[in-house]
Biopython code that builds the backbone (N, CA, C, O; Angstrom):
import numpy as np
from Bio.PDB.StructureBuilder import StructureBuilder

atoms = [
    (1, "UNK", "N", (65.914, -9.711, 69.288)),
    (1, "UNK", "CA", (65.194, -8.471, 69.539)),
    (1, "UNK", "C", (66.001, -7.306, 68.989)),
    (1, "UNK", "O", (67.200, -7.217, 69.252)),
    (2, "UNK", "N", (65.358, -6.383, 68.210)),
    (2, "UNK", "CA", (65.883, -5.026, 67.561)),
    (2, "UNK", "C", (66.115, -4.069, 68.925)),
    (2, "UNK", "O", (65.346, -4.025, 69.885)),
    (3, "UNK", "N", (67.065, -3.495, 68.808)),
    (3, "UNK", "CA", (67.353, -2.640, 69.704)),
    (3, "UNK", "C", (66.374, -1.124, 69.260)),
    (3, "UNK", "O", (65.737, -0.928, 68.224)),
    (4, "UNK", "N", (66.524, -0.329, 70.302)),
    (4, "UNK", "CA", (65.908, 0.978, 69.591)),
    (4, "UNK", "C", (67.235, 1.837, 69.163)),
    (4, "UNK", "O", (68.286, 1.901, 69.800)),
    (5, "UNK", "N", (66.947, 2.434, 68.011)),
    (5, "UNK", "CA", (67.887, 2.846, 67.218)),
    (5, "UNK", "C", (67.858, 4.520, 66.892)),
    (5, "UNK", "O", (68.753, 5.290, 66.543)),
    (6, "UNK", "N", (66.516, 4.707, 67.151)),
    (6, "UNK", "CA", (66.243, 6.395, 67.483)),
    (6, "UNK", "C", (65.095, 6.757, 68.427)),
    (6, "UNK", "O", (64.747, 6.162, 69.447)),
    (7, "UNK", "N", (64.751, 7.493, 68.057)),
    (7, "UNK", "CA", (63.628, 8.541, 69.524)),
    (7, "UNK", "C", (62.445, 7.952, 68.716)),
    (7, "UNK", "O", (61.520, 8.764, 68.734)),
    (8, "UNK", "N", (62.087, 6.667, 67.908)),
    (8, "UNK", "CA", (60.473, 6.365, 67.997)),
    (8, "UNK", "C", (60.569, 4.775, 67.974)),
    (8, "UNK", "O", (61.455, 4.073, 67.486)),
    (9, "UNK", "N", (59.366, 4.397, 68.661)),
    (9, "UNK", "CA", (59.095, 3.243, 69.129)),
    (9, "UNK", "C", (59.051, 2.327, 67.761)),
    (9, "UNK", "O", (58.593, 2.659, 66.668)),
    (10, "UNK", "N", (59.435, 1.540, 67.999)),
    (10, "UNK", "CA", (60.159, 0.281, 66.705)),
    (10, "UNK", "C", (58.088, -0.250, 66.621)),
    (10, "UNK", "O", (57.701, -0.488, 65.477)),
    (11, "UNK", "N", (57.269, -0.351, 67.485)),
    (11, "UNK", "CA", (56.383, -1.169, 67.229)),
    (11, "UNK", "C", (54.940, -0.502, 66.931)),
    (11, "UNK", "O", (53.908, -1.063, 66.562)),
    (12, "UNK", "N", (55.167, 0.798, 67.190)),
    (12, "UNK", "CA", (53.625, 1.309, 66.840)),
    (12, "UNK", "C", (54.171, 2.752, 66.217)),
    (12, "UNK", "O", (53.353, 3.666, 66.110)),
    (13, "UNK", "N", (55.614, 2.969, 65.787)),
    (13, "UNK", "CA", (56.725, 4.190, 65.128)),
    (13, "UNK", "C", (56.180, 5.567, 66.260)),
    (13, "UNK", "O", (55.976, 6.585, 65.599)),
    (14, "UNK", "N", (55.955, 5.738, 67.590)),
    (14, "UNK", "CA", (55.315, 6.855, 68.394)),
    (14, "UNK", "C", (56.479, 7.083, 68.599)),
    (14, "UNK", "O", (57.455, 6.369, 68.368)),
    (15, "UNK", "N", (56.405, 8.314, 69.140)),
    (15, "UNK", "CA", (58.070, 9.302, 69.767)),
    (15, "UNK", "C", (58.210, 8.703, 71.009)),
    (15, "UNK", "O", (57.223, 8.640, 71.742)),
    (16, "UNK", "N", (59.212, 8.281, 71.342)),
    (16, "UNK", "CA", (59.725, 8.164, 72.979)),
    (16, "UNK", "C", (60.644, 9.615, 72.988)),
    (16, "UNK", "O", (61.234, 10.351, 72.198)),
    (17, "UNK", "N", (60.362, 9.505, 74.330)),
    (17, "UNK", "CA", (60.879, 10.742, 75.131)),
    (17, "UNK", "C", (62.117, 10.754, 75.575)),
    (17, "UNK", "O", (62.217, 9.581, 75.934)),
    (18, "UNK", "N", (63.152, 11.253, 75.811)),
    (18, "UNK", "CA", (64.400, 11.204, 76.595)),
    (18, "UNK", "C", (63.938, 11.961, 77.746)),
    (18, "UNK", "O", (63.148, 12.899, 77.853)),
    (19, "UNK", "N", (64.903, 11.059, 78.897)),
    (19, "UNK", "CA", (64.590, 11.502, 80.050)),
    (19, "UNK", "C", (65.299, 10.948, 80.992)),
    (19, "UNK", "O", (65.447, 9.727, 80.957)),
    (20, "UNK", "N", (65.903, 11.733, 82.059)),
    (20, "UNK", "CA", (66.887, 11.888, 83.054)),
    (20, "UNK", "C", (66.442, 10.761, 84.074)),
    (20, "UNK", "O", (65.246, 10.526, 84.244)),
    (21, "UNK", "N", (67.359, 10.123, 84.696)),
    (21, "UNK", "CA", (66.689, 9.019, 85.855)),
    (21, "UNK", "C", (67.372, 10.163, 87.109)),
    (21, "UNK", "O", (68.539, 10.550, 87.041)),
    (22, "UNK", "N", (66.457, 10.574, 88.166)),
    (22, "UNK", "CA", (66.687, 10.917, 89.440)),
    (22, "UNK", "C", (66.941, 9.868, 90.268)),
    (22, "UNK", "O", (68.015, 9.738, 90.855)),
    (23, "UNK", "N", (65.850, 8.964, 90.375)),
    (23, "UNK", "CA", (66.418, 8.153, 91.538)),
    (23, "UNK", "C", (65.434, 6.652, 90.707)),
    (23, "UNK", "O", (64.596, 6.479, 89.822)),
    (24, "UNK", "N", (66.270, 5.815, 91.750)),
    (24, "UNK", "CA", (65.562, 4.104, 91.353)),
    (24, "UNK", "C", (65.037, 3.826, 92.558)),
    (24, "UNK", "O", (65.506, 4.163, 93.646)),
    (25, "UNK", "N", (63.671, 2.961, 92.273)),
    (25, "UNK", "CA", (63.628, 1.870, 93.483)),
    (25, "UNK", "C", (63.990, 0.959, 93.183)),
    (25, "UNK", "O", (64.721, 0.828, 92.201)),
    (26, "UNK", "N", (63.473, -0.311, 94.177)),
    (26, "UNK", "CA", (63.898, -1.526, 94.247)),
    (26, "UNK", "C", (62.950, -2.645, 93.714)),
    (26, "UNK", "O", (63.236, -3.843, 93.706)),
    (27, "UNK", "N", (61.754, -2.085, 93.260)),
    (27, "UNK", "CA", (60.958, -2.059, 92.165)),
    (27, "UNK", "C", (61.196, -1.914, 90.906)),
    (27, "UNK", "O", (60.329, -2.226, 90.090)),
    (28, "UNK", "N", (62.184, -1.509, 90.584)),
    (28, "UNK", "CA", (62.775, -1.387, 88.924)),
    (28, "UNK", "C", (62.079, -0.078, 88.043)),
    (28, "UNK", "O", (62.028, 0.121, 86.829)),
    (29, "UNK", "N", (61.562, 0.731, 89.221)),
    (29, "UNK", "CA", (60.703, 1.661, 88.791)),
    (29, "UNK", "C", (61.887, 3.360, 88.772)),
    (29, "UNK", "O", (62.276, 3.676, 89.896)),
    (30, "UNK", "N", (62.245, 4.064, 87.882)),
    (30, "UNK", "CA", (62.947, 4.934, 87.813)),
    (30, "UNK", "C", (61.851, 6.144, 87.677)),
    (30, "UNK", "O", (60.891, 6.262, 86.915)),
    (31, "UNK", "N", (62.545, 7.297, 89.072)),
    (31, "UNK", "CA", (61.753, 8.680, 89.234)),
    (31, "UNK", "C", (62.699, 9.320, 88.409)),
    (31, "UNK", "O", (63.873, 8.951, 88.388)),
    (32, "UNK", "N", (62.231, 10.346, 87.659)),
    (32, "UNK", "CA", (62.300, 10.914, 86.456)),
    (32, "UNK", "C", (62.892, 12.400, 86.887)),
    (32, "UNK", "O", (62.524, 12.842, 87.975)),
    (33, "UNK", "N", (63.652, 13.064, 86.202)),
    (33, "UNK", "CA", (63.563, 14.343, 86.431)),
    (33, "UNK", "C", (62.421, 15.456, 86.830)),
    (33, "UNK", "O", (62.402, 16.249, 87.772)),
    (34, "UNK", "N", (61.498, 15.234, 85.795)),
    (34, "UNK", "CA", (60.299, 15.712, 85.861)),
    (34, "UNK", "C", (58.915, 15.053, 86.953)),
    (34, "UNK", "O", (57.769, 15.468, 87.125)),
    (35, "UNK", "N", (59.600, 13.972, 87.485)),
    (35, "UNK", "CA", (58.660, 13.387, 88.997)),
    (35, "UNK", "C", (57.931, 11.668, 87.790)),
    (35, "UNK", "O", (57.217, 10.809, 88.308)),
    (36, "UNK", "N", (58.240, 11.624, 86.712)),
    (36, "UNK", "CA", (57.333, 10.413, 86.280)),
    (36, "UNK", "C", (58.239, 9.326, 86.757)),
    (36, "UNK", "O", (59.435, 9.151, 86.990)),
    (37, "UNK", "N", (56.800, 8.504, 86.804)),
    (37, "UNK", "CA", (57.378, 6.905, 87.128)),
    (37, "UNK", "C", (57.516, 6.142, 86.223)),
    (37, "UNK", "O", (56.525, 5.695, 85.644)),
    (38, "UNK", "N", (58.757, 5.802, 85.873)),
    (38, "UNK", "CA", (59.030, 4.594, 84.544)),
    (38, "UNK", "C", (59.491, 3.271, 85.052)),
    (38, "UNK", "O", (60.231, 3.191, 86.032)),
    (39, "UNK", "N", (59.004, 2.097, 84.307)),
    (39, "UNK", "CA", (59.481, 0.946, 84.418)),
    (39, "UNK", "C", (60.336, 1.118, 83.925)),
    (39, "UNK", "O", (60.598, 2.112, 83.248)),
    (40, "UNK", "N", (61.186, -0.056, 84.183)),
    (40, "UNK", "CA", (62.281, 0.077, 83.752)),
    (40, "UNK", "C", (63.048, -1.463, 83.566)),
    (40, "UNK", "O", (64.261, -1.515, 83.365)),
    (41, "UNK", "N", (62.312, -2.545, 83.643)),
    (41, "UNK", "CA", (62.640, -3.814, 83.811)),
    (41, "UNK", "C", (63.215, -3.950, 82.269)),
    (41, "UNK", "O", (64.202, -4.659, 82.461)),
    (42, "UNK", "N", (63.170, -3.674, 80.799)),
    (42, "UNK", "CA", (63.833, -4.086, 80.104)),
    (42, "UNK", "C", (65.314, -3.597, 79.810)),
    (42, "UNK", "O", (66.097, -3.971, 78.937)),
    (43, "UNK", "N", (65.458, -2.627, 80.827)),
    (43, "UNK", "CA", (66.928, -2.397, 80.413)),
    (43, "UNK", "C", (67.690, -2.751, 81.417)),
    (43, "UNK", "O", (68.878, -2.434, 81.364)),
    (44, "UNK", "N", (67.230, -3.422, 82.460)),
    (44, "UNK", "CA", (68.552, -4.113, 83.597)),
    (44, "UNK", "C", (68.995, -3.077, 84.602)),
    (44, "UNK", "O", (67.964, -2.521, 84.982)),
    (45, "UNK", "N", (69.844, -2.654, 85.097)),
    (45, "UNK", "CA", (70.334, -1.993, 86.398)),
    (45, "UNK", "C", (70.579, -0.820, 85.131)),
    (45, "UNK", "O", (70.907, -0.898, 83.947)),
    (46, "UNK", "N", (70.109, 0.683, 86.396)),
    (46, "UNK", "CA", (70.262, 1.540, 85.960)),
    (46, "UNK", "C", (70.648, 2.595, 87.345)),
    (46, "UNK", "O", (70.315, 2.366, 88.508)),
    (47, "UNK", "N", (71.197, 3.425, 87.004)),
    (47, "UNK", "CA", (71.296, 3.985, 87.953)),
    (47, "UNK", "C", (70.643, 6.105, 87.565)),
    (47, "UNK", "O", (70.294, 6.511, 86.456)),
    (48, "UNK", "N", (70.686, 6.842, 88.679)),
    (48, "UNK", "CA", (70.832, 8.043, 88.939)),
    (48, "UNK", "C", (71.184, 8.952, 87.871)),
    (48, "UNK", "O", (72.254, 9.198, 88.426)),
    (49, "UNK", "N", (71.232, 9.629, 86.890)),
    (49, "UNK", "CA", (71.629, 10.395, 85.751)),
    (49, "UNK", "C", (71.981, 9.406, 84.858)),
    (49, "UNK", "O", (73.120, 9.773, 84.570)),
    (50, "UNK", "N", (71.833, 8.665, 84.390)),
    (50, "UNK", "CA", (71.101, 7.847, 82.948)),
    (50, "UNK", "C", (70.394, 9.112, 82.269)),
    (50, "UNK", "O", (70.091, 10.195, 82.770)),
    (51, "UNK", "N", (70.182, 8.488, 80.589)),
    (51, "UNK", "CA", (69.317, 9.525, 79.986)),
    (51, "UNK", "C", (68.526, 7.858, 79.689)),
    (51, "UNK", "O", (69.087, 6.766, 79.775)),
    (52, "UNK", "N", (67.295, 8.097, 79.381)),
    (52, "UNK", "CA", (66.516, 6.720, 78.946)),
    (52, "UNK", "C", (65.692, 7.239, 78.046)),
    (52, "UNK", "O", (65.284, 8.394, 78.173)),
    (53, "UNK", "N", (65.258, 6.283, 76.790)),
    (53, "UNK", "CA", (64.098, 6.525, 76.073)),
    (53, "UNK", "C", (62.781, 5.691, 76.886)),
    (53, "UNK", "O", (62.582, 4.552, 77.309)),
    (54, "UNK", "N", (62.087, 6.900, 76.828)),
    (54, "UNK", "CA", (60.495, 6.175, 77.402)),
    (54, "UNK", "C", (59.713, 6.292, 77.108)),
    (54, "UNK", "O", (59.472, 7.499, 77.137)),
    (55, "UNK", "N", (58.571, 5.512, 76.582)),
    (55, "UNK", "CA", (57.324, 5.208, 75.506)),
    (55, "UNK", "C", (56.012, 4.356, 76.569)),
    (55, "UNK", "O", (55.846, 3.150, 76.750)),
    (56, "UNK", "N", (55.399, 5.298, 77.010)),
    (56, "UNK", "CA", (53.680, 4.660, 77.189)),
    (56, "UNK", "C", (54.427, 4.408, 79.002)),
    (56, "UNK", "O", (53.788, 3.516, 79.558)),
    (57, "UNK", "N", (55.332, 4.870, 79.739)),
    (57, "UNK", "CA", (55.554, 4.733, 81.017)),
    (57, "UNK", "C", (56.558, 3.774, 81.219)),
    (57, "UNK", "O", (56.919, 3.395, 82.334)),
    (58, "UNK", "N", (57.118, 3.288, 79.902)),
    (58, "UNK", "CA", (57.797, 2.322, 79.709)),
    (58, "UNK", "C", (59.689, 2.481, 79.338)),
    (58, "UNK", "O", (59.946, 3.162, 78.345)),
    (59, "UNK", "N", (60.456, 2.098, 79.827)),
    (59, "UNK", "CA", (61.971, 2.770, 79.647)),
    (59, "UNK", "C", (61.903, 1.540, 78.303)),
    (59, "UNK", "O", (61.134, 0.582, 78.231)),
    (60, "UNK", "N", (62.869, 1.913, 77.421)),
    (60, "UNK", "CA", (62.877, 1.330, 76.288)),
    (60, "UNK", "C", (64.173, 1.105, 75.554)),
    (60, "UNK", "O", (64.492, 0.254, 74.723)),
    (61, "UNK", "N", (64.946, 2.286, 76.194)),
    (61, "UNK", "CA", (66.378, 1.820, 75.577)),
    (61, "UNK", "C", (67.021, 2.715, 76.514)),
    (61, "UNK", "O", (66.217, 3.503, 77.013)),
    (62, "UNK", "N", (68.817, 2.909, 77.114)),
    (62, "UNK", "CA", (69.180, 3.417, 77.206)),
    (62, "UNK", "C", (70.297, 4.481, 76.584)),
    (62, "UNK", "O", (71.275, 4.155, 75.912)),
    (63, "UNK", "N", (69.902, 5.896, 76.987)),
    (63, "UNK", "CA", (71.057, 6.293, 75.342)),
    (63, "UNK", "C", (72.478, 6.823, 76.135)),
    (63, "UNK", "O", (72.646, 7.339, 77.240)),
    (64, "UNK", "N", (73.556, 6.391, 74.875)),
    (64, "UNK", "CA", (74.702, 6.346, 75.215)),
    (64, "UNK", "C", (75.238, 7.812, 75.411)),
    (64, "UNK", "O", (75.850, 8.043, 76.454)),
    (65, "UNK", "N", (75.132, 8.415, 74.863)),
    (65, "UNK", "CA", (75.204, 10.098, 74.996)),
    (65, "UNK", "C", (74.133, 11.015, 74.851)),
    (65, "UNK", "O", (73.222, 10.597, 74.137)),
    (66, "UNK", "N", (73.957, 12.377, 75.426)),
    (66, "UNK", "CA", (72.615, 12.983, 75.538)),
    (66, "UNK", "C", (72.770, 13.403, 74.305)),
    (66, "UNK", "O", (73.745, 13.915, 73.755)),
    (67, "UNK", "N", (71.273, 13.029, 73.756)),
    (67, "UNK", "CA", (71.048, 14.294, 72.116)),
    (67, "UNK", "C", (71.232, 15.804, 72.399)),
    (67, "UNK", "O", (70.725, 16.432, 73.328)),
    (68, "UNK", "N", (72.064, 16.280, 71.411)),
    (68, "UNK", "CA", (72.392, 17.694, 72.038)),
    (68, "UNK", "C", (70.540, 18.647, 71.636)),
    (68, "UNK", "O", (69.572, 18.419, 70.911)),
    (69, "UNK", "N", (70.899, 19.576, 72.503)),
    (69, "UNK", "CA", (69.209, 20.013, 72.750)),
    (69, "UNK", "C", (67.959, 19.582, 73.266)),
    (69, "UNK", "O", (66.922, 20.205, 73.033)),
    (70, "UNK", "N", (68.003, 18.455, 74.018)),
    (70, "UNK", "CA", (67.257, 17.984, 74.242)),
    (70, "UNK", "C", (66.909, 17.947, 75.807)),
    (70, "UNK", "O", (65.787, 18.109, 76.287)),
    (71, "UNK", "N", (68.106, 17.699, 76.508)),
    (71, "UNK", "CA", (68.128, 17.779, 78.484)),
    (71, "UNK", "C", (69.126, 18.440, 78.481)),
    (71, "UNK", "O", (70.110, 18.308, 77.753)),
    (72, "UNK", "N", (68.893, 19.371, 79.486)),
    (72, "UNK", "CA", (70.183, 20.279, 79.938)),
    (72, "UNK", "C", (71.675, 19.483, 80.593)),
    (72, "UNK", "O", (72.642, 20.166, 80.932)),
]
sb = StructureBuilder()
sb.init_structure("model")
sb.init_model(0)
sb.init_chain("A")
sb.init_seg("    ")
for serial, (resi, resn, name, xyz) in enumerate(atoms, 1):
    if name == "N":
        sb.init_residue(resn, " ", resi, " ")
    sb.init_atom(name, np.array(xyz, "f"), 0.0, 1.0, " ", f" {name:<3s}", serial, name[0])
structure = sb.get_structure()
């Protein structure tokens, strides 16, 4: 499996979003800065201030450092 390598989706080329994880359940479901609900089952344990790429409600990669300009 190709990892994601920038801010658009490897399978249909759409923008994923960066976006802050507030909190997790125990559902694998991550609340968002902005209140959205993302899955989050392909990237494994995540925790609380993560930045994540997310495409269609879907977490998709996690990024290693924040893109500058993008989340405060």
């Amino acid at each position: 499996m190709t990892e994601c390598g920038s801010d658009h989706c490897l399978t249909c080329s759409d923008e994923a979003v960066p976006m802050r994880v507030r909190d997790v359940r125990p559902d694998a479901v991550a609340i968002c800065d902005d209140g959205s609900e993302v899955m989050t089952d392909l990237l494994g344990p995540i925790a609380p201030g993560d930045v994540i790429l997310v495409h269609a409600g879907t977490a998709l990669s996690r990024l290693a450092e924040r893109p500058e300009g993008v989340l405060p």
